[in-house]
C-alpha positions as CSV (number, residue, x, y, z in Angstrom):
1,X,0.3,-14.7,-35.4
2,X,-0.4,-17.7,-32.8
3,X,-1.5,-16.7,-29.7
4,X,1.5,-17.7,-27.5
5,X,-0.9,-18.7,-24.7
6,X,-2.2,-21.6,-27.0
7,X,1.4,-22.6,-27.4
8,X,1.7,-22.9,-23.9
9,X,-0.4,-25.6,-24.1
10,X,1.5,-27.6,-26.1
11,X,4.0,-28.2,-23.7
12,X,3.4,-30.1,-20.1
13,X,3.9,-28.8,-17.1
14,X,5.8,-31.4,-15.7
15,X,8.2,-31.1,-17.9
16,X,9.0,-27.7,-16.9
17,X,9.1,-29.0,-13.1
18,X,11.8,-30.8,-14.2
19,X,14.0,-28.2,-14.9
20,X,15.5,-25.2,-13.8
21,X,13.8,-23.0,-15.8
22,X,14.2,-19.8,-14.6
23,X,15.9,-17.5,-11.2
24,X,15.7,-20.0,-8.4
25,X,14.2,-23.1,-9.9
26,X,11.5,-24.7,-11.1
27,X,8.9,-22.8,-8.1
28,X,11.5,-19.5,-8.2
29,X,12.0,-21.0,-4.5
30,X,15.3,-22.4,-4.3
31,X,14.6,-26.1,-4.7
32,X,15.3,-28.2,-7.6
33,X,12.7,-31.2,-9.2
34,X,12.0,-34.4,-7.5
35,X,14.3,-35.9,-9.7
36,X,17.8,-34.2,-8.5
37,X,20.1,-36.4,-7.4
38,X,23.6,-35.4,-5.3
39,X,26.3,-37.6,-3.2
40,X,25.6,-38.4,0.3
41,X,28.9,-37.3,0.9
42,X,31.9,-35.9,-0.6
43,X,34.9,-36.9,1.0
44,X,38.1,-35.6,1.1
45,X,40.2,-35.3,-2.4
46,X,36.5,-35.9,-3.9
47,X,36.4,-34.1,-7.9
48,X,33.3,-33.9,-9.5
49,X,33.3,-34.8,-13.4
50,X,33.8,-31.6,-15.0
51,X,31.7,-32.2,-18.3
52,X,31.7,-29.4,-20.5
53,X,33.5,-25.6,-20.6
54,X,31.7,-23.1,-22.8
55,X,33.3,-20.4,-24.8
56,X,34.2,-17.3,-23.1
57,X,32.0,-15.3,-21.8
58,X,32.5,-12.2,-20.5
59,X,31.4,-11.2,-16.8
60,X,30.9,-8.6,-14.2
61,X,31.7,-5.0,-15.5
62,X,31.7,-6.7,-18.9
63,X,29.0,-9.1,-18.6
64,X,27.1,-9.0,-15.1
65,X,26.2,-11.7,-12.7
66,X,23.3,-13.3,-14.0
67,X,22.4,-17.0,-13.5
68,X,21.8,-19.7,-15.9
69,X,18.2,-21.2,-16.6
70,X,17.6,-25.0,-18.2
71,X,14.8,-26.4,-19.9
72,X,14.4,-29.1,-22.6
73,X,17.9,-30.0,-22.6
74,X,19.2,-26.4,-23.1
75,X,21.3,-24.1,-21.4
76,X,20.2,-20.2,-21.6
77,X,21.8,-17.0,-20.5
78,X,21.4,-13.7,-21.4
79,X,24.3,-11.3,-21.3
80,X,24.9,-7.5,-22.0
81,X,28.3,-8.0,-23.8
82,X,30.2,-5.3,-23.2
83,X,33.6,-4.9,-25.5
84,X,35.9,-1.9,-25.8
85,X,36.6,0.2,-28.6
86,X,39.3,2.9,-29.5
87,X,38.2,6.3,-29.5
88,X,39.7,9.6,-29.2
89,X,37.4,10.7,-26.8
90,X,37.9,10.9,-22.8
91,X,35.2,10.5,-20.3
92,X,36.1,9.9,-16.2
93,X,33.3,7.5,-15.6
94,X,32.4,4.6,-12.5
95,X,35.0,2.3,-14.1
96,X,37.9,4.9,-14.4
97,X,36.9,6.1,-10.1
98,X,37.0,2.1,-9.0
99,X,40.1,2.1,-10.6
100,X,41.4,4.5,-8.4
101,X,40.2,3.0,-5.5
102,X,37.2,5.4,-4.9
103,X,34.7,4.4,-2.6
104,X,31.5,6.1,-1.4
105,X,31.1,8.1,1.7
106,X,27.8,8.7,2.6
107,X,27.7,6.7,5.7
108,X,30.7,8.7,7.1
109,X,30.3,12.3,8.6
110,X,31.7,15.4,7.4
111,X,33.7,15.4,10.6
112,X,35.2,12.2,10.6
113,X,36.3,12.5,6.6
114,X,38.1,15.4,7.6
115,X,39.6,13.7,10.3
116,X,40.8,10.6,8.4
117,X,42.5,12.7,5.6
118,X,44.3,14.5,8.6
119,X,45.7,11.6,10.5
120,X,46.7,10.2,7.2
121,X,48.5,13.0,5.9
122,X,49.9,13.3,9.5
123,X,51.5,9.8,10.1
124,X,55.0,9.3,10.8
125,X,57.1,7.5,8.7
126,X,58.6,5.4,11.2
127,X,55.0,3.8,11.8
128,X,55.1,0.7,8.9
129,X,54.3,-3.2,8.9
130,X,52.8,-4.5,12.4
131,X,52.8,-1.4,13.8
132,X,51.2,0.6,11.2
133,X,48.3,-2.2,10.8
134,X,47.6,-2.0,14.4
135,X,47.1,1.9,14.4
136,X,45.3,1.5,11.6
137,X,43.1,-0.9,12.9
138,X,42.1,0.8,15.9
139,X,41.7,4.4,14.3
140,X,38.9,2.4,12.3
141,X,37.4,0.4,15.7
142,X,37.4,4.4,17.3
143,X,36.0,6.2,14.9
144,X,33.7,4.3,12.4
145,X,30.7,2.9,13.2
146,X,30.2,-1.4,13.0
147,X,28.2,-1.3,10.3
148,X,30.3,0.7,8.5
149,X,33.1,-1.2,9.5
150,X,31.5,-3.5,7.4
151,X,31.9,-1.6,4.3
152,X,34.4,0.9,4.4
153,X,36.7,-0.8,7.3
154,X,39.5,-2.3,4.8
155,X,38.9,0.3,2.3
156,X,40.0,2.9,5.0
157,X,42.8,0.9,6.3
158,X,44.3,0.3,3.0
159,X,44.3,4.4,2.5
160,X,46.8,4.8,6.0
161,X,48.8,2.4,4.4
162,X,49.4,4.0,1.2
163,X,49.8,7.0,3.1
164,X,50.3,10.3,1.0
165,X,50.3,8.2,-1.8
166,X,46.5,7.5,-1.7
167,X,44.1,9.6,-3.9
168,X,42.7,12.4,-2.0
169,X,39.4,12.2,-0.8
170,X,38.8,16.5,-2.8
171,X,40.6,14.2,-5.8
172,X,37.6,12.1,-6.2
173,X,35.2,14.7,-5.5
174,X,36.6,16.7,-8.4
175,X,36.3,13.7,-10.5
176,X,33.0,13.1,-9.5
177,X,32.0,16.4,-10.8
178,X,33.8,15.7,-14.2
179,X,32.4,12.1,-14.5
180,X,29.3,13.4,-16.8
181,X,31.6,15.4,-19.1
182,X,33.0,13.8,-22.2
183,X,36.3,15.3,-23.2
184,X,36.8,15.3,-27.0
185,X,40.5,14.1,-27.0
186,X,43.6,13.3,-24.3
187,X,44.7,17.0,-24.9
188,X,41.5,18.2,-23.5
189,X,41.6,15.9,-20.8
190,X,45.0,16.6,-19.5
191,X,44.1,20.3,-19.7
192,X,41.3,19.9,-17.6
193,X,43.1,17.7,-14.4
194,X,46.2,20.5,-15.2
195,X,43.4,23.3,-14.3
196,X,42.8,21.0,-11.1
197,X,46.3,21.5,-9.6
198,X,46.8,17.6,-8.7
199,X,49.7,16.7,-7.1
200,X,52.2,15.3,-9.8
201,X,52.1,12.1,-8.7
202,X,47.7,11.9,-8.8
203,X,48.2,13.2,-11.6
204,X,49.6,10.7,-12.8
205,X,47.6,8.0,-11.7
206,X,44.1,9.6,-12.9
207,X,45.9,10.0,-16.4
208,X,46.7,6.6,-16.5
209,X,43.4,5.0,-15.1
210,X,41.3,7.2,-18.3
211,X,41.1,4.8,-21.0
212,X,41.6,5.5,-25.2
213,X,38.7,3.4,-25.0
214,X,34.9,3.6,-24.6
215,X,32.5,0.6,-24.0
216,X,30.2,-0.4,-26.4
217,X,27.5,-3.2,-26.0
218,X,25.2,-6.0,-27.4
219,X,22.0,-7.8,-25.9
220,X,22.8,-11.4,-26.2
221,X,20.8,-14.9,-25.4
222,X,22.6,-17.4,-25.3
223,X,21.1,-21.3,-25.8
224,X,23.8,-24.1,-25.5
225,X,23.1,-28.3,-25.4
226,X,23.2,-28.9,-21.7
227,X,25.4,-32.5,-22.4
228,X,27.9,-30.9,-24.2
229,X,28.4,-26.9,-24.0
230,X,27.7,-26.6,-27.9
231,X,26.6,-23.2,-28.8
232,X,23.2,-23.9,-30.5
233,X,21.9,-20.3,-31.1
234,X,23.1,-17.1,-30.3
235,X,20.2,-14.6,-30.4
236,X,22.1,-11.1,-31.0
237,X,20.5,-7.1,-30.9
238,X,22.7,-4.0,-30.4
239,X,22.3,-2.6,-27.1
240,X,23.8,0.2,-24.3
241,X,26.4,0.2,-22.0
242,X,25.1,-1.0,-18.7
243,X,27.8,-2.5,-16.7
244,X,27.8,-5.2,-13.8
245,X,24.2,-4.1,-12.7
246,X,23.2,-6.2,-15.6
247,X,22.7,-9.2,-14.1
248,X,19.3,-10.1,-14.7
249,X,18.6,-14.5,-15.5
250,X,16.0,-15.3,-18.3
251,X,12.7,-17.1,-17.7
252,X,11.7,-20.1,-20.1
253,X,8.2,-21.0,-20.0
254,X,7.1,-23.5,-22.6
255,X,8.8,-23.0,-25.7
256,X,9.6,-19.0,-25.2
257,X,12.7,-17.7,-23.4
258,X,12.0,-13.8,-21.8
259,X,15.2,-11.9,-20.9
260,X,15.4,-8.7,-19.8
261,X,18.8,-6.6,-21.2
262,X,20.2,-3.1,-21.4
263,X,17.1,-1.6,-23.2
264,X,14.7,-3.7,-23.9
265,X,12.7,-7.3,-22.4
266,X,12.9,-9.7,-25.2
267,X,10.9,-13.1,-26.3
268,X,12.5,-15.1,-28.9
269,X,11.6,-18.7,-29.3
270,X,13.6,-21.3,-27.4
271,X,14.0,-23.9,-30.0
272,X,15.4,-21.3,-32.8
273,X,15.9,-17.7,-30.9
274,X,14.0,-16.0,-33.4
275,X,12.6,-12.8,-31.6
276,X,8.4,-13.2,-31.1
277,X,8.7,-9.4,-29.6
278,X,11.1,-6.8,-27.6
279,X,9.8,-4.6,-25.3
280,X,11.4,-0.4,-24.3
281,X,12.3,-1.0,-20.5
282,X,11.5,2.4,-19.8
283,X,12.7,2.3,-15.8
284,X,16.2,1.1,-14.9
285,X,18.7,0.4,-18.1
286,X,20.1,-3.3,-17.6
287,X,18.2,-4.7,-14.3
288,X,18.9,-7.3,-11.9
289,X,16.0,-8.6,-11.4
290,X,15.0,-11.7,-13.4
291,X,11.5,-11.5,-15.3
292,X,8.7,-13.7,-14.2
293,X,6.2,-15.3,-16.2
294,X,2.3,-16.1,-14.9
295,X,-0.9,-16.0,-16.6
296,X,-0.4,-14.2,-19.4
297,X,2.0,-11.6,-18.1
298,X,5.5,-11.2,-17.6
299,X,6.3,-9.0,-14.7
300,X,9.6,-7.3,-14.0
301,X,11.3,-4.5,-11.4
302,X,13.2,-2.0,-13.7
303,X,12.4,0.9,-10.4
304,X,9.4,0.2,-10.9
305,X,7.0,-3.1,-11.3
306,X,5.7,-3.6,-14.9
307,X,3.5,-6.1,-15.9
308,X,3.9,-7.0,-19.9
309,X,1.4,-8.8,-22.3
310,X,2.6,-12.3,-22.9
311,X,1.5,-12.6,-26.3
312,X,2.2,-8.9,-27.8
313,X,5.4,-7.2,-25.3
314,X,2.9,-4.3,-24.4
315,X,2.7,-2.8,-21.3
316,X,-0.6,-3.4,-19.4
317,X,0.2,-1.8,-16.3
318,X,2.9,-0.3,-14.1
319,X,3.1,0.3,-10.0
320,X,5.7,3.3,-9.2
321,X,5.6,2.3,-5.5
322,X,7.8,-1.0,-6.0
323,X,11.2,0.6,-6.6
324,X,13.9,-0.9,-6.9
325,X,16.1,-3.5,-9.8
326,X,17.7,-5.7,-8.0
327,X,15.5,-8.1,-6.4
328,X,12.6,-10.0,-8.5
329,X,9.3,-10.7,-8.1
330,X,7.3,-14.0,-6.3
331,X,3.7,-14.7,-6.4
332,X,1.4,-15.9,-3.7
333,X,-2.2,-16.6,-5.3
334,X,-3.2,-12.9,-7.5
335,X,-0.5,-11.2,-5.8
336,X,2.5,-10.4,-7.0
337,X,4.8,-10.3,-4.0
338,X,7.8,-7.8,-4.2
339,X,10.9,-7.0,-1.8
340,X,12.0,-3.2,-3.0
341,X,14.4,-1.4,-2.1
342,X,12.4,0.0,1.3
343,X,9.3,-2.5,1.9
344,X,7.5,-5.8,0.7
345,X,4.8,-5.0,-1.4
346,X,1.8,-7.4,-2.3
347,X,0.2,-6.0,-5.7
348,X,-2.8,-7.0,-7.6
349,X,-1.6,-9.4,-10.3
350,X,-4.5,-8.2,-12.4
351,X,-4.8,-4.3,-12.0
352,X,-1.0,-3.6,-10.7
353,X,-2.8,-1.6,-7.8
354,X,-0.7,-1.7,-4.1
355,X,-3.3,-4.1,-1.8
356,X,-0.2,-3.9,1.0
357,X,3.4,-3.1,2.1
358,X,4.7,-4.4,5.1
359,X,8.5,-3.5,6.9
360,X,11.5,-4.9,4.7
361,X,12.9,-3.8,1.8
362,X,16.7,-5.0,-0.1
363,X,17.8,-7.2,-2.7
364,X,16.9,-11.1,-2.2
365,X,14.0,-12.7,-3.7
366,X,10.7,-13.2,-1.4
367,X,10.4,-17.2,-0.7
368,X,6.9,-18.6,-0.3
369,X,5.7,-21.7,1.2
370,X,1.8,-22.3,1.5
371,X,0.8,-18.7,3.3
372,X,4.0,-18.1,4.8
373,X,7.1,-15.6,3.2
374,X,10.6,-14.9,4.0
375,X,12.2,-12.5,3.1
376,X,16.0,-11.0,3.7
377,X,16.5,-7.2,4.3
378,X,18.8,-4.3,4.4
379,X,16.1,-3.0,7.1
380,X,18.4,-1.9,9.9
381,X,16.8,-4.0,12.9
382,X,14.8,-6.3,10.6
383,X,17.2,-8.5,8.4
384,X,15.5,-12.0,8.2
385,X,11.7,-11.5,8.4
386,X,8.7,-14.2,8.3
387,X,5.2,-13.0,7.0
388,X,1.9,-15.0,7.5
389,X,-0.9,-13.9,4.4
390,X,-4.3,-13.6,4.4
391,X,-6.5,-11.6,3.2
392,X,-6.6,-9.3,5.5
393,X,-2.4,-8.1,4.4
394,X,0.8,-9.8,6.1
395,X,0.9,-10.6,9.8
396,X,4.3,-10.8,11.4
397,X,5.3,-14.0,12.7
398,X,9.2,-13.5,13.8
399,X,12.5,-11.7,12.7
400,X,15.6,-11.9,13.2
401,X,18.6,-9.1,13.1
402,X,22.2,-9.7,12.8
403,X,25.0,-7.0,11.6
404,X,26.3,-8.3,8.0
405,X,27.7,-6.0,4.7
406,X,25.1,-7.4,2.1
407,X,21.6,-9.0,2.6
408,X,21.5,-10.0,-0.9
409,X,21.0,-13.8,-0.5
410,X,17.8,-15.1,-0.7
411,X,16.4,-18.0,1.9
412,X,14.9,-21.2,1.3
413,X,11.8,-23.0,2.6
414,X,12.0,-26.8,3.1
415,X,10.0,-29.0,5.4
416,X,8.8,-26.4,8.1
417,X,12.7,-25.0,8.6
418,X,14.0,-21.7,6.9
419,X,17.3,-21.7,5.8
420,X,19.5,-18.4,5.3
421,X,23.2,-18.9,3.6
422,X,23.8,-15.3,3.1
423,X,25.1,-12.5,5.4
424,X,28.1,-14.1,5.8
425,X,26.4,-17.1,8.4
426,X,24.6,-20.4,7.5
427,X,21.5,-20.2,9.7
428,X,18.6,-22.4,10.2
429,X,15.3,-21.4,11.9
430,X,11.9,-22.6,12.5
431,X,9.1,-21.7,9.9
432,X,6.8,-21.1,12.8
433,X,8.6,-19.8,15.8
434,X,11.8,-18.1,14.4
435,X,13.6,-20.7,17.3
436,X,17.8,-21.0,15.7
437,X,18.0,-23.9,15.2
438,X,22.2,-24.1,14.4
439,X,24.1,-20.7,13.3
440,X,27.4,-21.1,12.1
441,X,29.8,-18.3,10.7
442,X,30.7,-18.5,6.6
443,X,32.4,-17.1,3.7
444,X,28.8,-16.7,1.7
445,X,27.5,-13.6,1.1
446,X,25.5,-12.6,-2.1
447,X,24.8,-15.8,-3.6
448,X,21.6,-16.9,-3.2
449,X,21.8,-21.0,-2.3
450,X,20.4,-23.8,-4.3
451,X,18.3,-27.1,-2.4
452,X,18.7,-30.7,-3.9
453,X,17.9,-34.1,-3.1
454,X,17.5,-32.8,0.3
455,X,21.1,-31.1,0.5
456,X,21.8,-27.4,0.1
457,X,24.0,-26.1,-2.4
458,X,25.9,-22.6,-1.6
459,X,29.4,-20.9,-2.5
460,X,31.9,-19.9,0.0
461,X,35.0,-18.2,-0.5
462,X,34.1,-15.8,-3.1
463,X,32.5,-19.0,-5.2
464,X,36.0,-20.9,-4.7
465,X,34.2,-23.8,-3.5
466,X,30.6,-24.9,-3.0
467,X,29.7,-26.8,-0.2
468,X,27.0,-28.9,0.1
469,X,25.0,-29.0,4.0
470,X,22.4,-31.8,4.6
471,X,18.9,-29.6,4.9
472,X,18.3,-30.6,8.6
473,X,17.4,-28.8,11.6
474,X,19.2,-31.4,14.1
475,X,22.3,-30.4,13.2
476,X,25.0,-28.1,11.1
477,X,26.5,-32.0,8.9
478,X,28.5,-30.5,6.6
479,X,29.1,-33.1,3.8
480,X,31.9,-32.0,2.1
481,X,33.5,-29.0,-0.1
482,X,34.6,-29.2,-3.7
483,X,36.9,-27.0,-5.5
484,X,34.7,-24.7,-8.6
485,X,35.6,-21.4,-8.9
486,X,32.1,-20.2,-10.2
487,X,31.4,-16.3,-9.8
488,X,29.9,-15.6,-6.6
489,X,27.4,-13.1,-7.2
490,X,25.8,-15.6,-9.3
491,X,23.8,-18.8,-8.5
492,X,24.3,-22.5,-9.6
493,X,21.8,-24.5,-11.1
494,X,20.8,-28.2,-10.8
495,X,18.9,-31.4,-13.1
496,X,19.6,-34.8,-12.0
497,X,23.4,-35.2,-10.8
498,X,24.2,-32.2,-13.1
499,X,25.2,-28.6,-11.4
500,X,25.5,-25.8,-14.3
501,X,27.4,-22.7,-13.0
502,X,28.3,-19.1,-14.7
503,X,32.9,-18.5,-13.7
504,X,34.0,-15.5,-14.1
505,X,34.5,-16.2,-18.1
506,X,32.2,-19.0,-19.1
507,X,29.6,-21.5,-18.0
508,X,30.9,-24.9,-16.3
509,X,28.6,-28.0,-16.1
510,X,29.7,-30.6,-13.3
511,X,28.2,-34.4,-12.8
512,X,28.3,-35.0,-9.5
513,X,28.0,-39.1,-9.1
C-alpha cells in the first residue's frame, strides 16, 4: 500500500488553509482563512441566502452534536445513527430516567434532599400560580447553593410545582438500581415496578416512559458537495449505541478524512470514502473530542490520550493521565497540549510521556497563539486561565473566575485580545494583562464561537440566532442578529461568504453577501 505520508504531499498546504478542515478551523483555533468574507453589518429584517438543506439527519440522543468540517469543496460529518427497533425486551436505561425528569444529585446533601421531598409533599393546596412560584423560588435561593442554582435551580422548582405528582426522588433511586437489568418482556417488567410498590399514578408514568423499543446504531461519514447539499458518499459500518456523547467532528488532512465513532477511529479516503484503516477505541465508546492529525499521528481523548499511526491505525502510544472525552487536543511545538477533565497537560508528541500539568481541567479546547494558551475551565476559582510556555512548563499569566452552569466553550486568540462567548457572557480581555476589556451578559453557553473577516460568529438563544460582534477591544459593536436555528451544542463553520451549520435534523449552508 502507499504510504499515506507520501500522499500528503500531493496536496498543498494552502489549500487546506483555506478551509475549515477540521474542529475549529483551519489552525484548530477558532479563526477561519484569509479569504472569509462576512457583511459589515446586518441590519434589521436582514436574511441571509439559505443555499442548500441536506437530508435529515438525525441529532442529539440520536445523532450527537458534532460539527461539520470542509475541504476541497466537500462537506463531511460523521454521525453515530442511532434508529429504534421493536423488541420484546425491556431495559430502564438514561433515556427512559430523562424522560421522567430525573436529574442528578450529587451536589445536594443528604439533608437538604430530605428536606425538599418534605416541603413538597407538605405544601398546601391553596399555594398555586404567583404565589407558589415565589415560595418556590425562595426555598431554592435558602437552601441551595449558587452554583447549584445553576444546575438544579429550575429543575427543583419545577418538582414543587408538580407537587405530589412529581416522581419521587426513592423512585429514581430504584430505577437507578434496575437501569443495568434487561427484562426479557413487558410482563417481566411490570412485575418487577409491581414488587416496588409505586404509587399508582408513578406507576404509571415509568410504564409508559419504558419503550417496546431498543436502539440500535451505525458509524456513518458523511461527504456532501458544499454548493449544493448533494450526498456524494456515504461511508457506512455497523456500530454501538452511544447516545448524545457522540459528538466528536472529523479531521481532513490532505486527501484522508479521520473520524472517531462509537467503536472505532476510522480513515477512509476523502474523494471516494473507501476505508484506508479503522482503529478499536479501547477508552470511551463514542467521544467528544475531535481527532487531530500532525506528523504522522492522529491523536485523540477517549479517557485517555492515544496517539495512532497515520499510515497503519496502530496504536503507538497511550498517556492514562489525560482523562477525559470531551475536550480535544492542541499542539504547541512537540507537545500535545490537553485540557482533561481536572488539569492541562503538555505531553511529548513523540513518546506520549507527561513533561507538565498545570491548574484547569473541563471541556473547551486549549487556544494557542505564539507561546501563550487559553484555556476555559470547570476549575471552581479558575474558569478562564492564560498560560505563557517555555521550556521550563507553563507560567501563569492571569485568570479570571465568574459563576456560570457550563465552561464548555472554547476562546479565541486574535490580535493580542482574548475573546470568551461562553458561560453565558461575551467577554473580551487582554492577551497580556487579563485587563476586561467590555463584559456583557448572553444567551451562549456551550458553543464554541467561530472568527471571520475580523467579526465573531456565536449562537445565542439555544442556536436560534447567531450574532455576529466586530472582534475589537474598544468596544461591545454588535452588528446584527439573524434568525438560523442551528443546534447549539454544535459549532458553525465558515469559506468565503459561506456559513455551514449542523440543526437539529440536517446541515444548512447560508451565503451571507
Amino acid at each position: 500500500m502507499k504510504s499515506l505520508l507520501s500522499l500528503l504531499l500531493i496536496f498543498s498546504a494552502s489549500t487546506a488553509r483555506a478551509d475549515w478542515p477540521q474542529w475549529r478551523g483551519p489552525d484548530r483555533n477558532g479563526i477561519a482563512a484569509a479569504d472569509s468574507d462576512l457583511p459589515e453589518l446586518l441590519p434589521e429584517g436582514y436574511e441571509p441566502t439559505r443555499r442548500w438543506e441536506s437530508l435529515e439527519i438525525p441529532s442529539d440522543h440520536y445523532g450527537g452534536h458534532g460539527s461539520i468540517s470542509i475541504a476541497d469543496g466537500k462537506v463531511y460529518l460523521s454521525v453515530v445513527w442511532h434508529r429504534d427497533e421493536p423488541t420484546d425486551t425491556r431495559k430502564i436505561d438514561r433515556d427512559v430516567l430523562a424522560t421522567l425528569g430525573y436529574r442528578g444529585l450529587n451536589s445536594i446533601p443528604e439533608e437538604i434532599r430530605r428536606k425538599m421531598e418534605n416541603d413538597r409533599l407538605s405544601l398546601s393546596r391553596r399555594l398555586r400560580g404567583a404565589a407558589l412560584d415565589e415560595w418556590a423560588e425562595n426555598w431554592v435561593k435558602e437552601n441551595i447553593e449558587p452554583k447549584t442554582q445553576l444546575s438544579l435551580g429550575s429543575w427543583i422548582i419545577s418538582r414543587f410545582k408538580k407537587g405530589k405528582a412529581a416522581v419521587p426522588l426513592n423512585v429514581y433511586d430504584n430505577l437507578l438500581g434496575a437501569s443495568k437489568q434487561t427484562f426479557k418482556n413487558q410482563s417481566e417488567l411490570e412485575a418487577w415496578i409491581d414488587a416496588q410498590n409505586f404509587d399508582p399514578a408513578i406507576r404509571e408514568q415509568v410504564l409508559k416512559a419504558v419503550p417496546a423499543t431498543v436502539k440500535k446504531a451505525d458509524d456513518i461519514i458523511l461527504c456532501l458537495d458544499s454548493g449544493t447539499g448533494e450526498v456524494l458518499w456515504e461511508f457506512r459500518q455497523p456500530g454501538i449505541p452511544s447516545g448524545r456523547s457522540s459528538s466528536s467532528t472529523p479531521a481532513v488532512s490532505h486527501g484522508l478524512v479521520f473520524a472517531a465513532l462509537s467503536e472505532h477511529l476510522y480513515c477512509v479516503d476523502a474523494e471516494s470514502g473507501e476505508e484506508i484503516w479503522r482503529a478499536p477505541l479501547s477508552g470511551k465508546k463514542g467521544p467528544a473530542s475531535s481527532p487531530l492529525v500532525h506528523g504522522d499521528s492522529v491523536y485523540l481523548q477517549q479517557n485517555f490520550l492515544t496517539a495512532f499511526d497515520l499510515n497503519t491505525g496502530e496504536e503507538q502510544w497511550r498517556n492514562a493521565e489525560v482523562t477525559g472525552a470531551n475536550s480535544s487536543p492542541a499542539t504547541w511545538k512537540d507537545l500535545i497540549l490537553c485540557n482533561t477533565s481536572k488539569a492541562l497537560f503538555g505531553i511529548d508528541r513523540g513518546t506520549g510521556a507527561t513533561v507538565w500539568k498545570a491548574q484547569g481541567g473541563g471541556d473547551g479546547t486549549p487556544v494557542v497563539s505564539g507561546d501563550d494558551v487559553i484555556i476555559s475551565s470547570k476549575d471552581n476559582q479558575k474558569n478562564l486561565i492564560a498560560y505563557h510556555l517555555n521550556a521550563n512548563g507553563p507560567e501563569e499569566k492571569w485568570s479570571h473566575q465568574f459563576l456560570a452552569r457550563r465552561y464548555g466553550s472554547s476562546p479565541i486568540i486574535f490580535e493580542g485580545y482574548v475573546y470568551y462567548m461562553g458561560s453565558e457572557r461575551h467577554l473580551c480581555l487582554d492577551l497580556g494583562t487579563g485587563e476586561i476589556q467590555w463584559e456583557r451578559e448572553a444567551q451562549s453557553s456551550l458553543s464554541s464561537p467561530i472568527l471571520a473577516d475580523g467579526k465573531l460568529v456565536i449562537y445565542e438563544n439555544k442556536g436560534g440566532f447567531a450574532h455576529l460582534i466586530k472582534a475589537s477591544p474598544e468596544s461591545y459593536q454588535s452588528l446584527g442578529r439573524v434568525k438560523v436555528g442551528a443546534l447549539y451544542c454544535a459549532s458553525p463553520a465558515t469559506v468565503g461568504k459561506d456559513i455551514y451549520l449542523r440543526t437539529s435534523k440536517s446541515v444548512v449552508s447560508f451565503r451571507f453577501d
